[in-house]
C-alpha positions as CSV (number, residue, x, y, z in Angstrom):
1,X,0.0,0.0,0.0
2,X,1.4,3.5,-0.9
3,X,1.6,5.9,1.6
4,X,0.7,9.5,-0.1
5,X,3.2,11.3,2.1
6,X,2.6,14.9,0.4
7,X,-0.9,14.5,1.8
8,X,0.2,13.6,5.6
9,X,2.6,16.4,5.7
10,X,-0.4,19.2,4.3
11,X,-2.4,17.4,7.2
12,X,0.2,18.1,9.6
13,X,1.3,21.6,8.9
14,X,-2.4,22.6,8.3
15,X,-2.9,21.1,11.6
16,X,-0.1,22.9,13.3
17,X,-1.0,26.3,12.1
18,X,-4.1,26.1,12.7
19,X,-3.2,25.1,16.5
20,X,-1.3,28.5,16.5
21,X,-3.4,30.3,15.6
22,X,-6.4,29.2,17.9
23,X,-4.1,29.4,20.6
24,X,-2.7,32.6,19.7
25,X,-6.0,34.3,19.1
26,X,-7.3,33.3,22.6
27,X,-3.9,34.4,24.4
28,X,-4.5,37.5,22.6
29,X,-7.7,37.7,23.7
30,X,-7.0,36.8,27.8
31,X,-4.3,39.6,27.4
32,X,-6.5,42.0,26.4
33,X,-8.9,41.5,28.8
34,X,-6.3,42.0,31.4
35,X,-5.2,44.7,30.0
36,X,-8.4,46.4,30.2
37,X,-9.5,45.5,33.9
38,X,-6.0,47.3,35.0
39,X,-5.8,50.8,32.8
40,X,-8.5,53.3,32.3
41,X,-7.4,54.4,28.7
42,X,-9.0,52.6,26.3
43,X,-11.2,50.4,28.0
44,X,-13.5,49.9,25.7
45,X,-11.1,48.9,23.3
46,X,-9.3,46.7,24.6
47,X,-12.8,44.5,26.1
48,X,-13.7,44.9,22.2
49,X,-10.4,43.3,21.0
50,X,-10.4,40.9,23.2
51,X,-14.1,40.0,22.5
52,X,-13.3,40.1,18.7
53,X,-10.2,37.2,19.6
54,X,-12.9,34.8,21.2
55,X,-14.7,35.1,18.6
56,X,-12.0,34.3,15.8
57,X,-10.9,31.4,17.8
58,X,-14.3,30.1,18.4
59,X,-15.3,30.1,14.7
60,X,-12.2,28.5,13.5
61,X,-13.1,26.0,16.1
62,X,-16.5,25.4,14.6
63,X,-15.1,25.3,11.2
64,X,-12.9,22.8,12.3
65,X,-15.6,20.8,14.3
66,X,-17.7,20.9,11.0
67,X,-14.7,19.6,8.2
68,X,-14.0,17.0,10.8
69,X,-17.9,15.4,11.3
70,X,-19.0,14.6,8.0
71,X,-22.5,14.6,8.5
72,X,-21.6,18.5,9.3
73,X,-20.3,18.9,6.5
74,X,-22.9,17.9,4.3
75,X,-25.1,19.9,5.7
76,X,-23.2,23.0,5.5
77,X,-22.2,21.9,2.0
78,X,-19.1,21.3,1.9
């Protein structure tokens, strides 16, 4: 049986990027979130941010929940 090793590495990179960035994006986002309970200046901003980084992580997340379960998958069509 042939291995198709070009396929297992684009698995494994995809795989470790996309750990990165998930991880990343809500480190970002627990940052920010400190940062705005301690400073007064841009507050807002900084809850927004951080907000906005949840957000990211959680719908790469979900778009990796849905490629993953097929039945998810064909209902979202793809």
């Amino acid at each position: 049986m042939m291995v198709e090793w070009i396929a297992f590495v684009q698995v494994g990179v995809v795989t470790i990027l996309a750990a990165l960035v998930i991880v990343g994006l809500y480190g970002l986002g627990v940052r920010l979130q400190a940062v705005a309970e301690d400073e007064d200046r841009n507050r807002t901003l900084h809850r927004v941010g951080s907000w906005a980084c949840f957000v990211v992580s959680g719908i790469v997340v979900l778009f990796g929940i849905v490629l993953i379960v097929p039945a998810l998958s064909k209902l979202v069509g793809l």
